[in-house]
DRENNU-271731 format. One record per residue (C-alpha): x, z, y; residue in three letters. Coordinates in steps of 0.2 Angstrom, whole numbers, padded with zeros to 4 digits, always signed. Layout:
N
XZYALA/...
***
This chain:
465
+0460+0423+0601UNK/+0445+0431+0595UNK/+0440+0446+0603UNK/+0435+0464+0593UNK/+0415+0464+0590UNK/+0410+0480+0596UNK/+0394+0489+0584UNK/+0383+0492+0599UNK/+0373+0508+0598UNK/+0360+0508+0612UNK/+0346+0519+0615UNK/+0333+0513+0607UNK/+0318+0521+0598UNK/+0324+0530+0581UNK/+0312+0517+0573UNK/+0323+0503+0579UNK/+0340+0511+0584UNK/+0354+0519+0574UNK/+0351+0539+0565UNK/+0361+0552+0572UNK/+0373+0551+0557UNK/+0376+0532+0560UNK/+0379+0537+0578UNK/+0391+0550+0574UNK/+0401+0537+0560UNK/+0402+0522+0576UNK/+0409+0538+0586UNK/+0422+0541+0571UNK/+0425+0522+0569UNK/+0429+0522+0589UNK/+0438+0536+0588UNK/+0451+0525+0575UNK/+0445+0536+0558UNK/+0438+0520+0550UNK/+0439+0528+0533UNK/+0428+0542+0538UNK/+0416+0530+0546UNK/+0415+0519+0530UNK/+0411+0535+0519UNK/+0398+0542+0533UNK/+0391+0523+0531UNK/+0389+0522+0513UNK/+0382+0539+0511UNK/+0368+0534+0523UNK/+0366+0516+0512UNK/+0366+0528+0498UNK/+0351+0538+0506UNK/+0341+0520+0513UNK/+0348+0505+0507UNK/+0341+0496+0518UNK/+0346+0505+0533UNK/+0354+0488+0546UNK/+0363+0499+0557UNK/+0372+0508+0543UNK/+0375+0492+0533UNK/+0381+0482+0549UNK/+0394+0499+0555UNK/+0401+0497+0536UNK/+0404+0479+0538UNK/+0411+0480+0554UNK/+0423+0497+0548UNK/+0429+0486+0533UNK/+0434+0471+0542UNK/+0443+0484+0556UNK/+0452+0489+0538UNK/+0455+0474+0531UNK/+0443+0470+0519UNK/+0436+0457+0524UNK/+0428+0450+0506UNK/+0420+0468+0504UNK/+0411+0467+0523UNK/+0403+0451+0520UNK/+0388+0457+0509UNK/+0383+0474+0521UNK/+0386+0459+0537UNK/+0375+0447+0525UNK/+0361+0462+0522UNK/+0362+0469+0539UNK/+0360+0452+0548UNK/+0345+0448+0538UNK/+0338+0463+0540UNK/+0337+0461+0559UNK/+0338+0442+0560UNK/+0335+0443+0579UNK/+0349+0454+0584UNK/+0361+0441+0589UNK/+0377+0454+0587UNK/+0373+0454+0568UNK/+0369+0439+0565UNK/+0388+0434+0575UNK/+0396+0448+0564UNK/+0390+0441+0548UNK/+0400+0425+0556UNK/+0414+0435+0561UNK/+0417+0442+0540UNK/+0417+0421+0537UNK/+0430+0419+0545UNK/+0439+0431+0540UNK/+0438+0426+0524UNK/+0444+0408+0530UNK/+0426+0402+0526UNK/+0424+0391+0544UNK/+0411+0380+0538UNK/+0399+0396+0533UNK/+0401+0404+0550UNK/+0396+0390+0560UNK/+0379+0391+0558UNK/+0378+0409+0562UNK/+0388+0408+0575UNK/+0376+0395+0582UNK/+0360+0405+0576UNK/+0367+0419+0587UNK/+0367+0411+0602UNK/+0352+0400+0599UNK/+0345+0421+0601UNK/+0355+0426+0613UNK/+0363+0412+0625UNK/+0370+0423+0635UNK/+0381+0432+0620UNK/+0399+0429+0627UNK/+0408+0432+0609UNK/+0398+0420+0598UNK/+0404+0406+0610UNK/+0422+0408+0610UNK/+0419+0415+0590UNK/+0410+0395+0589UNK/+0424+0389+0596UNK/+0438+0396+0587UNK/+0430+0390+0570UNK/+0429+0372+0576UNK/+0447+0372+0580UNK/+0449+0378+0564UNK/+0437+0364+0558UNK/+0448+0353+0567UNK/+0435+0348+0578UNK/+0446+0349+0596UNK/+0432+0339+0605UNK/+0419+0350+0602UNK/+0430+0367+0601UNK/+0434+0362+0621UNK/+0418+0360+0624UNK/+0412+0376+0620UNK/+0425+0384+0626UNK/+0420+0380+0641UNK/+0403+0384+0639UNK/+0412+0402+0634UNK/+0421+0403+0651UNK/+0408+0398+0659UNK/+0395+0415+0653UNK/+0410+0423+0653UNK/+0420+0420+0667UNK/+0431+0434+0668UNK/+0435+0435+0648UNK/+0454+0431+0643UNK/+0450+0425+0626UNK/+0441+0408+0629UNK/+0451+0404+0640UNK/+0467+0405+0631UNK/+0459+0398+0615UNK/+0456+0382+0627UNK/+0474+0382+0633UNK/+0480+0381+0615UNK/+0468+0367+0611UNK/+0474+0358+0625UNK/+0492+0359+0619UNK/+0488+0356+0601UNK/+0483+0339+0607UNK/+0499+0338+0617UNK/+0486+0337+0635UNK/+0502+0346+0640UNK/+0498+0347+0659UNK/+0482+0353+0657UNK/+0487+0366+0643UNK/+0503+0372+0653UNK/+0491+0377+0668UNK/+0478+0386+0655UNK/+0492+0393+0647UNK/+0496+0405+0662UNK/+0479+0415+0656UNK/+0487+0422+0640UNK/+0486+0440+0636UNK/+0500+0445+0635UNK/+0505+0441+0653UNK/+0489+0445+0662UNK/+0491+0466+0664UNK/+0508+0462+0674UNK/+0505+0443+0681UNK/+0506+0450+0701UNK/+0524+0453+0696UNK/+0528+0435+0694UNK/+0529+0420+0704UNK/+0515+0410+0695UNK/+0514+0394+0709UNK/+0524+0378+0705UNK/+0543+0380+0709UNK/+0550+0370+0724UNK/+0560+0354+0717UNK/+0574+0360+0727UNK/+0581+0375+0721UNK/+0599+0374+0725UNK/+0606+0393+0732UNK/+0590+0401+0725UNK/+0593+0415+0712UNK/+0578+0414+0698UNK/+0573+0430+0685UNK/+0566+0424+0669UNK/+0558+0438+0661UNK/+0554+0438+0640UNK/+0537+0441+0634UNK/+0529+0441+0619UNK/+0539+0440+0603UNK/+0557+0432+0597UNK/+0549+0418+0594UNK/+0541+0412+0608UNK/+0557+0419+0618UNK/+0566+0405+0610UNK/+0553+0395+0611UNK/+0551+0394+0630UNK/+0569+0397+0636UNK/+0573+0378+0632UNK/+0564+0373+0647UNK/+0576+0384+0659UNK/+0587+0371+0659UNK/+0575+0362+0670UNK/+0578+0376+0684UNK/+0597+0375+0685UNK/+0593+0354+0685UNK/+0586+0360+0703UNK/+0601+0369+0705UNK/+0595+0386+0704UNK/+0607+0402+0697UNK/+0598+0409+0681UNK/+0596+0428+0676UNK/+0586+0429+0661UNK/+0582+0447+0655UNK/+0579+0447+0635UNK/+0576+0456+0620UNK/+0591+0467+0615UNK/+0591+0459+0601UNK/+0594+0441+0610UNK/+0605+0446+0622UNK/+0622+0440+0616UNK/+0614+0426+0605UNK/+0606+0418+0622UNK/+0623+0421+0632UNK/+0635+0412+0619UNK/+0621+0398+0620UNK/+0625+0395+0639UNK/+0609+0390+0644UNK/+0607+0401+0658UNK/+0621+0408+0670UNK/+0617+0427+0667UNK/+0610+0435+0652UNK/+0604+0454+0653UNK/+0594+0463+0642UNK/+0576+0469+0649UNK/+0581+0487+0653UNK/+0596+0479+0664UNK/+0583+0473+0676UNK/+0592+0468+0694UNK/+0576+0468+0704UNK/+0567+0456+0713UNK/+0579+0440+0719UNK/+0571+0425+0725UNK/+0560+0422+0713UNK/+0555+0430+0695UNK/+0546+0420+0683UNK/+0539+0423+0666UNK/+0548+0414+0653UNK/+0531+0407+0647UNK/+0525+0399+0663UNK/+0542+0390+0664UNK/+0533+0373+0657UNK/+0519+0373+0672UNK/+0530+0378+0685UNK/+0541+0367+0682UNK/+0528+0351+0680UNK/+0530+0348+0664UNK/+0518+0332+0658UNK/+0512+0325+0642UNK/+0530+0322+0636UNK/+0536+0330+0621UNK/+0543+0347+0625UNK/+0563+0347+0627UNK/+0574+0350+0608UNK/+0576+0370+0604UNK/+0595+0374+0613UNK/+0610+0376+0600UNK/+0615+0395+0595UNK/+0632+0396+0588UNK/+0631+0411+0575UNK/+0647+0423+0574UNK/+0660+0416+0563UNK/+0664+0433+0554UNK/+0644+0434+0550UNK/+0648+0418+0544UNK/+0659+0420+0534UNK/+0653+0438+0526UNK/+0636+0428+0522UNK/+0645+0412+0516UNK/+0655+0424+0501UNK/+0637+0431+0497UNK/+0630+0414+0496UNK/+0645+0408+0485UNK/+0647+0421+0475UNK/+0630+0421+0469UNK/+0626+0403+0462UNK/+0629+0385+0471UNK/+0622+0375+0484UNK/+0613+0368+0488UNK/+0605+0384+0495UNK/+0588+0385+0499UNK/+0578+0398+0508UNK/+0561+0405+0502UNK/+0549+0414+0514UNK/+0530+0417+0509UNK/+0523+0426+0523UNK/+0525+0433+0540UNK/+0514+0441+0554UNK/+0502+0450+0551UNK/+0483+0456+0547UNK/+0483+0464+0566UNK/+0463+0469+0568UNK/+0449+0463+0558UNK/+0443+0450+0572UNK/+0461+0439+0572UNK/+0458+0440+0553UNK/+0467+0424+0545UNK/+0462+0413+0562UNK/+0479+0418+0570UNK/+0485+0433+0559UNK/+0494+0434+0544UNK/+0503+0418+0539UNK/+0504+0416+0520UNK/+0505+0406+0505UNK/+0501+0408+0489UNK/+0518+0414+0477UNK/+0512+0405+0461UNK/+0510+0387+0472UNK/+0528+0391+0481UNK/+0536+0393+0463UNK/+0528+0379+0456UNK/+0534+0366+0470UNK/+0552+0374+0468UNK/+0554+0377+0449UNK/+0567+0364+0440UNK/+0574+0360+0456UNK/+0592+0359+0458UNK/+0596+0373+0469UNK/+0599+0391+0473UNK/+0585+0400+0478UNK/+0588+0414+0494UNK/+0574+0424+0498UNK/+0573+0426+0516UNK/+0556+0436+0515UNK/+0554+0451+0529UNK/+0549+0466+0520UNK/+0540+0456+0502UNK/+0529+0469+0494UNK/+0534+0479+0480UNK/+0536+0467+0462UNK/+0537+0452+0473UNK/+0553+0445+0469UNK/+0551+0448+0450UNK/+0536+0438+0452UNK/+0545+0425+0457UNK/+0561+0426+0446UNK/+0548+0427+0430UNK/+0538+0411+0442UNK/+0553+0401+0442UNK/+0562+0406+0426UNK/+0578+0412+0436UNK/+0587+0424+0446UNK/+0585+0421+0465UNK/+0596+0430+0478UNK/+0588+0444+0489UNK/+0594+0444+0506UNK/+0577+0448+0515UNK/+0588+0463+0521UNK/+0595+0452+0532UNK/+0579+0453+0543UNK/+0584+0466+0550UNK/+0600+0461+0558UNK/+0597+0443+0570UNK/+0614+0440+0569UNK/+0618+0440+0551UNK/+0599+0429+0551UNK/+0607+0416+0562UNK/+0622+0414+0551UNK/+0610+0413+0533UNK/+0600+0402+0544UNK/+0614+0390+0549UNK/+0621+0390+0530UNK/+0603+0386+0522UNK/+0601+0368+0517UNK/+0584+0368+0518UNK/+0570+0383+0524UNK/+0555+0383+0514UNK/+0544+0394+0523UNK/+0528+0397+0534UNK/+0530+0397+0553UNK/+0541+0414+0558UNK/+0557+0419+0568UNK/+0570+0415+0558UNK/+0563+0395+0559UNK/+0569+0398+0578UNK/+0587+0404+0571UNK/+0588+0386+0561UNK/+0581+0376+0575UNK/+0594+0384+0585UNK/+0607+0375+0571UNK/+0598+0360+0569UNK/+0595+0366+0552UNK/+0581+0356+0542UNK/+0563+0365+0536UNK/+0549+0364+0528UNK/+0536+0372+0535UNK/+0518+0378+0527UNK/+0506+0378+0542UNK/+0490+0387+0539UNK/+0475+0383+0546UNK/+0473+0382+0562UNK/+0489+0381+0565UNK/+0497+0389+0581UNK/+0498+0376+0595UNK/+0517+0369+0593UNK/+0513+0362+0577UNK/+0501+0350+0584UNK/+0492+0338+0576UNK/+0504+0326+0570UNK/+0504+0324+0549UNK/+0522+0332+0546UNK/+0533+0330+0562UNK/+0532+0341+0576UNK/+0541+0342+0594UNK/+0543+0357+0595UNK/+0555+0358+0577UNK/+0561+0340+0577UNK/+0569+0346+0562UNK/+0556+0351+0550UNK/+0542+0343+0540UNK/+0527+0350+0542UNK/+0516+0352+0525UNK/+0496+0356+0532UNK/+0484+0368+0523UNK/+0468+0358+0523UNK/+0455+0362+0533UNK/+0444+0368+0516UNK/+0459+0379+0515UNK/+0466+0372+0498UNK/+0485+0370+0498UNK/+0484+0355+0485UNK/+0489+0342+0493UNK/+0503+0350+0505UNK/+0511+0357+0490UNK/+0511+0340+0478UNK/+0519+0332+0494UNK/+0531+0346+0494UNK/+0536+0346+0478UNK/+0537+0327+0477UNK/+0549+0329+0492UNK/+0560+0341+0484UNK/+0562+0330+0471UNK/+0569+0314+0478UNK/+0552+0308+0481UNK/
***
């Protein structure tokens, strides 16, 4: 994961260094007033256009806000301004890839360190955009040379672990994988050490991190702990905690603010895969959720009552923009609405929109797109249990990679999934199937980021072929 690029205000000669105004707008922009920070910014550009520190402070405020076309110019000017300061020269990079322009931020990227070898962000920056090239050999290798300048840095060292696992070097990935952020501020808490084959009258805590997704994701491997004959605890989401119980893949579910203290061992749910030895096989299938009959049932009438199966599921987007520096390298998901019509419109189906939260005049956009009604149960997001049933009732899932595919592998349900580019490390780098979802295609934004060719096999899918 990329890491923020901090504007660096040194002390420097005024000749050479920030103004005081630009000074008090970085102070601003740190103390989270970005908007302030981009109107101190471009009154100062207004005063001396040329000024690089202003110009380079805007850039890096509009990208903190999401505008990431708009930073490219001020990142452009600034960099060129002050061609051997390696920081702008990387930030110019950084508003590339934000704008999904991988190929334009390489050479930057690589111009920065020729500067500055010693620049830790540039290499793991490099390296991000030549997984996103889809040059894995060459992204491993400088991640590596970004682990070694920067040794104690989380973020190349996890970008490598995700590398590994794209290219299913499973073993390797799983041991990498124990770096990831989300784990490290509390990693003393679990046992992070390969578990003794032999686990028969042991009592194991499985702890949940990160999101739904990855909750699910992970819990399939703690069958491989009762295998060994240990008793399973798993403390989960609130949310999870009947669905994972009537699943009866562990002995005991609680939820995370039930905790019963330290038994014999407690594990993160993530590390499951390395303690456990896991190899270069394909992970284990998602395990089956049955959904509550009566949520069924209540959904089913809906469905019914609004037009014929098949039913399919329509979802455009999900995650989201986070900072500037994740950008569309592991943010926000999304497709384009016009290209999700076009592959659906004259099919024979009912369309169910499963969207979280779509943004105001989306779904008349894509009534007027398709020429129909559609059926609005994005509401649905926010009840997982009422989502599991929908999920199980769907006869195909058209969507980018979100929770609710979990819900349907959980039901064996089939799905297509848009992957965008770089995909997160369980799709692989297979052309449309993928381990961890047995049950969905995959469709694969190019690595230019066009959608052409994932959309014309998806719509020639859809249509019998």
């Amino acid at each position: 994961m990329l890491l923020r690029a901090q504007l660096t205000v040194r002390r420097r000669p005024a000749q050479n260094g920030p103004s005081p105004a630009i000074a008090h707008a970085k102070a601003r922009l740190d103390a989270g007033e970005v908007d302030a920070a981009i109107s101190l910014c471009e009154a100062a550009i207004a005063r001396r256009p040329r000024d690089a520190w202003a110009l380079q402070l805007l850039g890096v405020a509009l990208l903190m806000k999401g505008r990431w076309a708009d930073a490219v110019e001020p990142l452009r000017r600034s960099a060129a301004a002050k061609p051997d300061n390696a920081e702008f020269v990387a930030n110019h990079g950084m508003a590339l890839i934000a704008t999904g322009d991988f190929a334009g931020a390489e050479p930057l990227l690589r111009e920065a360190i020729a500067i500055a070898p010693d620049f830790p962000p540039a290499h793991w920056h490099l390296a991000n955009v030549l997984t996103a090239l889809g040059r894995f050999e060459e992204a491993l290798a400088a991640f590596d040379r970004a682990c070694a300048v920067a040794p104690v840095e989380v973020a190349p060292r996890i970008g490598r672990a995700t590398v590994l696992l794209r290219l299913g070097r499973f073993a390797e990935g799983w041991r990498a994988y124990l770096d990831r952020p989300a784990v490290a501020p509390v990693a003393a808490r679990y046992r992070r050490t390969p578990l003794p084959a032999n686990l028969a009258g042991r009592h194991v805590v499985v702890e949940g991190e990160q999101g739904i997704g990855d909750e699910l994701s992970f819990l399939r491997f703690a069958e491989g702990l009762r295998r060994r004959g240990a008793q399973v605890t798993y403390l989960a989401d609130p949310r999870l905690v009947a669905m994972i119980g009537r699943a009866a893949i562990v002995d005991e579910v609680r939820s995370q603010d039930d905790d019963p203290g330290d038994l014999d061992f407690r594990v993160a749910v993530g590390d499951l895969p390395w303690l456990l030895g896991a190899g270069d096989a394909d992970p284990p299938p998602p395990f089956p959720i049955p959904p509550l009959q009566d949520r069924e049932w209540t959904i089913l009438a809906r469905l019914k009552s609004f037009g014929p199966p098949p039913w399919i599921g329509l979802t455009w987007r999900a995650g989201s923009v986070g900072d500037a520096f994740t950008g569309n390298l592991f943010g926000l998901r999304e497709v384009p609405l016009d290209r999700l019509a076009s592959a659906v419109r004259g099919i024979d189906a009912t369309p169910v929109i499963v969207q979280r939260l779509p943004r105001a005049g989306e779904i008349a956009t894509l009534e007027a797109l398709l020429g129909r009604r559609v059926l609005d149960l994005s509401s649905l997001n926010d009840d997982l249990e009422a989502m599991l049933a929908l999920m199980g009732l769907l006869d195909l899932y058209i969507c980018v990679s979100n929770t609710n595919l979990h819900l349907g592998a959980a039901q064996a349900r089939p799905a297509a999934v848009l992957v965008t580019n770089p995909p997160d490390f369980r799709w692989m780098m297979r052309a449309d199937v993928c381990p961890w979802f047995p049950h969905a295609r995959a469709y694969c934004q190019a690595l230019d980021g066009s959608w052409t060719s994932a959309f014309a096999a998806l719509r020639q899918d859809l249509r019998g072929g």
